[in-house]
DOTORMAR-575213 format. One record per residue (C-alpha): x, y, z; residue number from 1. Coordinates in steps of 0.2 Angstrom, whole numbers. Layout:
[[X,Y,Z],NUM]
...
***
This chain:
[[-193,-335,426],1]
[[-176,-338,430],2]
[[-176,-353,417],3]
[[-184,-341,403],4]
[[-172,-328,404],5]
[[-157,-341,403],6]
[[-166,-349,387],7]
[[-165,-331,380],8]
[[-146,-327,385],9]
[[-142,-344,377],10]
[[-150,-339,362],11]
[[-143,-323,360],12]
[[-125,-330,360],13]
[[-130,-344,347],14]
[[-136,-330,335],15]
[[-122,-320,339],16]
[[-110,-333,336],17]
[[-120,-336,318],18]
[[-115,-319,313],19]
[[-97,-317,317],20]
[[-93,-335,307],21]
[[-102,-327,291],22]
[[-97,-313,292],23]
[[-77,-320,295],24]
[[-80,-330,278],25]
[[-87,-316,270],26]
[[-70,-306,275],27]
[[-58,-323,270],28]
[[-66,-322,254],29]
[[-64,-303,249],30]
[[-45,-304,256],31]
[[-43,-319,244],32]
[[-50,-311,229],33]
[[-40,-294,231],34]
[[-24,-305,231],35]
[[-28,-316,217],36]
[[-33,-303,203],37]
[[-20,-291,200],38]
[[-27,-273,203],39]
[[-25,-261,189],40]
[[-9,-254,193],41]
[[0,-272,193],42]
[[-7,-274,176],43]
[[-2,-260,166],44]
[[16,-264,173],45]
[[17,-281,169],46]
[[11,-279,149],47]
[[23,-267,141],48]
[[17,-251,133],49]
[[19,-249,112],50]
[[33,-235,116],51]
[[44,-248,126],52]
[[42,-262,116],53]
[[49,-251,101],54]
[[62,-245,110],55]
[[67,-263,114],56]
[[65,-268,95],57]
[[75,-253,87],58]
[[92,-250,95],59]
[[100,-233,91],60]
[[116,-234,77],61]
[[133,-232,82],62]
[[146,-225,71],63]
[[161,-239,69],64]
[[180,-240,63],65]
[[187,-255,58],66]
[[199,-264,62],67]
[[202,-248,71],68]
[[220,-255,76],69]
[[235,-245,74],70]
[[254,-252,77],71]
[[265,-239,87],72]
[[279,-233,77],73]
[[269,-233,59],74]
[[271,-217,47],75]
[[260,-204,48],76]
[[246,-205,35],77]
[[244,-223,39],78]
[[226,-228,38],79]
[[218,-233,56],80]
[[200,-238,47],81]
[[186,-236,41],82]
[[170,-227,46],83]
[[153,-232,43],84]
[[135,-234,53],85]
[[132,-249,61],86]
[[146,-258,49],87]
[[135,-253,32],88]
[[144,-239,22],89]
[[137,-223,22],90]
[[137,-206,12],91]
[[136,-196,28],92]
[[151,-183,33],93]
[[164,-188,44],94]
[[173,-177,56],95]
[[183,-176,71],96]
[[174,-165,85],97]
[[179,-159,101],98]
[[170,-168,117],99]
[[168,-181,128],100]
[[179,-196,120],101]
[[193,-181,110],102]
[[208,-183,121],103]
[[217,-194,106],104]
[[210,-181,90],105]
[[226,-172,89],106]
[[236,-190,84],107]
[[225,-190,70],108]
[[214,-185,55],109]
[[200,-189,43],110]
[[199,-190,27],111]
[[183,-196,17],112]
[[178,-210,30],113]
[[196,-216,33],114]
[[205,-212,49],115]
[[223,-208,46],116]
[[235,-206,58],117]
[[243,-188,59],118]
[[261,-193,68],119]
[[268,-205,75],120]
[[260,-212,89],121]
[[269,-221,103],122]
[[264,-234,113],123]
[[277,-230,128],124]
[[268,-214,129],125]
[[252,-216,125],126]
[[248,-235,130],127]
[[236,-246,123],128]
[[218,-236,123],129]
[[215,-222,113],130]
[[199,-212,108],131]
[[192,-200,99],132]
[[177,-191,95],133]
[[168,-192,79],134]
[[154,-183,71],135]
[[143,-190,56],136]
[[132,-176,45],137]
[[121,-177,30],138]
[[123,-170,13],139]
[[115,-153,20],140]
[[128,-152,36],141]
[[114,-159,51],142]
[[123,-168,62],143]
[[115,-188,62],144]
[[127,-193,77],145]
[[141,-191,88],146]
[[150,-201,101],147]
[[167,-206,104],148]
[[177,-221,96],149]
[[190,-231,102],150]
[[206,-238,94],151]
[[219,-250,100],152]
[[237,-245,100],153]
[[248,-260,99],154]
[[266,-261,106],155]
[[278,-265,94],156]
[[295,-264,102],157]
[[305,-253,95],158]
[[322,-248,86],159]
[[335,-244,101],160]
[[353,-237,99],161]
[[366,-241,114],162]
[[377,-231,116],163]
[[370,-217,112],164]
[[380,-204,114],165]
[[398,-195,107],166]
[[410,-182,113],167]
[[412,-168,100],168]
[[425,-163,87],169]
[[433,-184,85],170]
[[436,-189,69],171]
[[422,-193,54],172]
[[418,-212,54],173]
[[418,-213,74],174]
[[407,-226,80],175]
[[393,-220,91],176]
[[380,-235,96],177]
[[376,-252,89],178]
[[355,-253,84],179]
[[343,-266,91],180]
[[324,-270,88],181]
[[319,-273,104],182]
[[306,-288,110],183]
[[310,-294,93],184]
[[308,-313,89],185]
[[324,-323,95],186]
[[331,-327,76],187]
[[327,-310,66],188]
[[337,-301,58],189]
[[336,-283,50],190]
[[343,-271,40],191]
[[345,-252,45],192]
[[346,-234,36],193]
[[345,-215,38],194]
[[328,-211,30],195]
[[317,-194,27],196]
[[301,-190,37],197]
[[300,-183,52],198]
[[314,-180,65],199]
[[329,-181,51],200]
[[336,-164,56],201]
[[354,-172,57],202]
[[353,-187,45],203]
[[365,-181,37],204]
[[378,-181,48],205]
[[378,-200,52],206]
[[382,-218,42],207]
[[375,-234,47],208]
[[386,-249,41],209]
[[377,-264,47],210]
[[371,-261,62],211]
[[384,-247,67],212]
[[380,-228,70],213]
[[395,-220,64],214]
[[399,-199,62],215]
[[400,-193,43],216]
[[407,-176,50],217]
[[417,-170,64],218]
[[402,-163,77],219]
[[402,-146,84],220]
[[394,-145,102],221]
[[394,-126,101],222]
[[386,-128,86],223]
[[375,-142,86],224]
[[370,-141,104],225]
[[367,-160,115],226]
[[352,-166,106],227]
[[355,-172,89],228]
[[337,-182,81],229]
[[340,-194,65],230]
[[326,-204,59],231]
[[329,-224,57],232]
[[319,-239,49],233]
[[321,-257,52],234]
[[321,-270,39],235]
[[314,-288,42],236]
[[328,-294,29],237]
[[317,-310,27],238]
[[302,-303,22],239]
[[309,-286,17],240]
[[294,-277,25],241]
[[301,-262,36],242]
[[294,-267,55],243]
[[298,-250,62],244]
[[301,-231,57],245]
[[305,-218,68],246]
[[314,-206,77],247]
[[330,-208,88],248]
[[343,-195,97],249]
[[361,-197,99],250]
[[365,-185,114],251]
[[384,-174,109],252]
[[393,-170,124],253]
[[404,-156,127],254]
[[422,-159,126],255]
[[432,-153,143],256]
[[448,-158,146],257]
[[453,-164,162],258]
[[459,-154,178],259]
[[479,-160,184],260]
[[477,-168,202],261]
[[483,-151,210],262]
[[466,-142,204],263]
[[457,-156,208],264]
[[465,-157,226],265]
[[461,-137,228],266]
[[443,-138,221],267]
[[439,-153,233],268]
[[444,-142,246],269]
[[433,-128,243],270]
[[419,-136,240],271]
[[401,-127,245],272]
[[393,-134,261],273]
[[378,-125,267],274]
[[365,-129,280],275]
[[349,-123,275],276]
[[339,-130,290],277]
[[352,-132,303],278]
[[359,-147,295],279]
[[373,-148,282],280]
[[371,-150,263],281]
[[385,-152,251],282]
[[382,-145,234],283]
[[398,-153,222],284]
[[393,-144,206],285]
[[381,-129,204],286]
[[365,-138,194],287]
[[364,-125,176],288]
[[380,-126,168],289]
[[383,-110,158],290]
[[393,-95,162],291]
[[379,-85,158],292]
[[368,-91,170],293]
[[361,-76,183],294]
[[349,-80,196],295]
[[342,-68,212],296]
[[332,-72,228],297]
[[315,-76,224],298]
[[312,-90,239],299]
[[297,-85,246],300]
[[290,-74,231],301]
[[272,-70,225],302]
[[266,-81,211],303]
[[250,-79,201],304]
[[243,-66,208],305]
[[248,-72,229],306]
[[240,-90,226],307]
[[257,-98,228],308]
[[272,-93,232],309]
[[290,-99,223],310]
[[295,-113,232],311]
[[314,-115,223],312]
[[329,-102,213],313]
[[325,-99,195],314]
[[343,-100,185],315]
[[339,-87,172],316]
[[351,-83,160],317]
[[356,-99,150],318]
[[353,-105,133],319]
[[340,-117,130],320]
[[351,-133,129],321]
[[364,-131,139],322]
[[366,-144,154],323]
[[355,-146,168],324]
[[367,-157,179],325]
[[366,-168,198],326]
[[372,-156,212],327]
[[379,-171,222],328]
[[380,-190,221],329]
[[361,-199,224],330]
[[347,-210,217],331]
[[335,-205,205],332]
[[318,-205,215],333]
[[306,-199,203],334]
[[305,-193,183],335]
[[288,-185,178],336]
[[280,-173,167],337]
[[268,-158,175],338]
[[258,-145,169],339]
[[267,-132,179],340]
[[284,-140,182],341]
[[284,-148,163],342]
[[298,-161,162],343]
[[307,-164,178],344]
[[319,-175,190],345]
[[322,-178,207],346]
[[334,-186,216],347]
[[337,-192,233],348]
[[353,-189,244],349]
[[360,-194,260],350]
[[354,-185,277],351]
[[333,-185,269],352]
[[341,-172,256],353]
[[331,-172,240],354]
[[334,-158,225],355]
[[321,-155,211],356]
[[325,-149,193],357]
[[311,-144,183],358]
[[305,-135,165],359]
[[321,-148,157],360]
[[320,-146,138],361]
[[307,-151,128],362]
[[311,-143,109],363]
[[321,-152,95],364]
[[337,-143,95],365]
[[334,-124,89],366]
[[315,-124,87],367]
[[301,-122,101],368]
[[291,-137,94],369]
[[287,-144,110],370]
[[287,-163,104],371]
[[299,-171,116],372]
[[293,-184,127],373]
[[299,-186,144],374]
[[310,-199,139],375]
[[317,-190,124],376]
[[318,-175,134],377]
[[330,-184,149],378]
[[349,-190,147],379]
[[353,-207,144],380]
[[349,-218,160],381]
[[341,-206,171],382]
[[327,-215,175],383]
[[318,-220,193],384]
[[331,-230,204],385]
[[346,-225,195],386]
[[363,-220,203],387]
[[369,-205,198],388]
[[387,-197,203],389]
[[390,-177,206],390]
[[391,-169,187],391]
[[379,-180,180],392]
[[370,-176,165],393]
[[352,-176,169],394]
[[343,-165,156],395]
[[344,-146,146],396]
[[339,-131,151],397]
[[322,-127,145],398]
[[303,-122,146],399]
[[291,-136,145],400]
[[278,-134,160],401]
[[272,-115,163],402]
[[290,-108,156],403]
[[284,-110,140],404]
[[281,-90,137],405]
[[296,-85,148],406]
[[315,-86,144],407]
[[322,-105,144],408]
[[327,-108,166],409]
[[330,-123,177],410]
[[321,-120,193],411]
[[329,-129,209],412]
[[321,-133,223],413]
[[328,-141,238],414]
[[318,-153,249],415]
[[323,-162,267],416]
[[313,-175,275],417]
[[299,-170,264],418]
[[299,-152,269],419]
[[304,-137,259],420]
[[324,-129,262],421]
[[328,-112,256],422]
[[342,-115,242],423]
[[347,-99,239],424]
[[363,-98,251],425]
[[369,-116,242],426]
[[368,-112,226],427]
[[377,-94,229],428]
[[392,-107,236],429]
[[391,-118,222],430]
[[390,-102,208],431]
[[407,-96,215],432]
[[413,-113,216],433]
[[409,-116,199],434]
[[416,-102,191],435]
[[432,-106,200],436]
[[432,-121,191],437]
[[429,-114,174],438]
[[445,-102,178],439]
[[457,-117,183],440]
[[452,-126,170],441]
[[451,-111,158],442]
[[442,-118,146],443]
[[427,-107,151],444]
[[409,-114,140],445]
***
């Protein structure tokens, strides 16, 4: 009995072990199967669609310009290039369009499918990259397409006069400043003249003999103002082509005479000292120099509505283009250009002591044209790192920035160790001792 029942255990496992290997093959196979064939799903991603395979065999057109090169310095109306589709001309409308890609579509304009320039466009300004924004439209005004387009501004040195500056009233035929071409090739040479277009506003009171600026007529500071604009071009005078047209200033200074030793020796003595954060400041000149020149306590003040307050003085009271000078001896730490402050200067003093002078003049002389850069708009040498002496020219009084709709100001500010003095008590010192040295010298502006 016992025997039996162990024949029938043993054949129980066999038949049980039969099952388990076919049905473990059975598995393998089915496991093997599902990864070979791809399912469906991995199909329909590996055999592109009819709507991506055109996509991939039509690309969308492009508008172009070529060469779409511009040299700095050229005359406006100069053409930059030529539009078309894809490179194949078109009888579609061309426009410039505000968008992404416009910052560049005041600098220019279009005519038929040309672009043209529209003023003179410096590459010391502007630098290399430019866009603008164009729009193409059929005969019946749909637009076909829009997008920005790039042109390359390429630096071309330019026409440079040094010295560039002249006391007022000396005699007709005074020499000025020598011009150069600068980054020229070693071995050119090149011819110079007074020519029309724009910035010629006082052409005519200059000669160029050689390479010599000379005065044609005494110059009246009271009547000219310190910013005089002629318009020069340069000569190749091998090839005769004129390499480079444009604007230059020749800066008029106003004529004082100079104070004996014993005013001197008094005015030293009395010269303002303040300390506006426990720590003394020396203010040597008052920064606005015109006796007109009013200014009150608004350290502190409101401004737009109690967003900000008025971190400086506004001098009121001067004429646009009168002198905005260093208060003390210092270094040149920063020249820019801001929406609010418009052009502006700082410079840094001994103790931490930093003064700020900001809305400088950015107007050809007598009109609010607004077209100065920030290097047109600074006096000569006033640039990052530069020395400057008590007195020093730095700028005019303006209202580049947000002064733009209020009466022509320099606003001062006075810093320390990077934080914020009040200036007011200084420049009251510096006032009165200004005006002292307008009665000594009694030649008052």
């Amino acid at each position: 009995m016992a025997r039996r029942s162990l024949a029938i255990v043993v054949a129980l496992l066999l038949l049980l072990a039969t099952a388990t290997v076919a049905f473990a093959e059975d598995t393998a196979t089915e496991d093997t199967a599902t990864e070979e064939v791809p399912t469906e799903e991995a199909a329909t991603e590996e055999v592109p669609t009819e709507e991506a395979a055109t996509e991939e065999a039509v690309s969308e057109p492009l508008i172009t310009l070529d060469p779409a090169v511009i040299e700095e310095g050229t005359v406006v109306g100069t053409v930059v290039g030529l539009l078309t589709i894809d490179g194949a001309p078109t009888t579609l409308l061309y426009s410039l369009v505000a968008g992404e890609g416009d910052t560049h579509n005041h600098l220019f304009v279009v005519e038929g499918d040309a672009v043209l320039t529209a003023t003179e466009v410096d590459y010391e300004t502007l630098g290399a990259d430019l866009t603008i924004r164009i729009a193409a439209a059929d005969a019946a005004g749909e637009l076909v397409l829009e997008h920005g387009v790039g042109i390359t501004l390429t630096d071309m040195g330019e026409i440079s006069l040094v010295p560039s500056d002249i006391d007022e009233n000396v005699e007709a035929g005074s020499y000025i400043g020598t011009l150069h071409v600068e980054g020229a090739v070693e071995g050119a040479t090149f011819g110079y003249g007074l020519v029309p277009g724009e910035g010629d506003a006082h052409n005519h009171l200059f000669t160029i003999e050689d390479a010599d600026l000379l005065t044609a007529d005494e110059l009246d500071f009271e009547e000219l103002g310190p910013s005089l604009s002629i318009r020069v071009a340069a000569t190749d005078l091998v090839t005769g082509e004129v390499v480079h047209e444009h604007r230059l200033f020749v800066v008029l200074n106003d004529f004082e005479a100079e104070m004996t030793a014993a005013e001197q020796e008094i005015l030293d003595a009395l010269h303002p000292v303040c300390d506006p954060r426990g720590d003394e400041f020396v203010l040597w000149r008052f920064p606005q120099l015109d006796d007109g020149t009013d200014f009150s306590y608004t350290f502190g003040a409101d401004r737009e509505g109690g967003e900000r307050r008025h971190r400086g003085a506004d001098l009121m009271g001067a004429a646009k283009g009168m002198p905005v000078v260093a208060v003390a001896d210092g270094l040149v730490s920063y020249v820019g250009t801001g929406e609010k402050a418009g052009h502006f200067v700082m410079i840094q003093h001994e103790d931490g002591w930093e003064t700020r002078y900001m809305h400088l003049n950015n107007d050809t002389f007598g009109t609010d044209d607004g077209v100065l850069t920030r290097e047109e708009a600074l006096a000569p040498g006033i640039t990052v790192g530069a020395v400057v002496v008590a007195g020093q020219l730095l700028g005019w009084v303006g209202d580049s920035g947000n002064a733009e709709n209020s009466p022509p100001h320099t606003h001062f500010e006075l810093w320390q160790y990077n934080h914020l003095a009040d200036p007011f008590a200084c420049l009251r010192q510096a006032w009165d001792w200004q005006l002292l040295v307008w009665d000594l010298d009694d030649r008052i502006r």
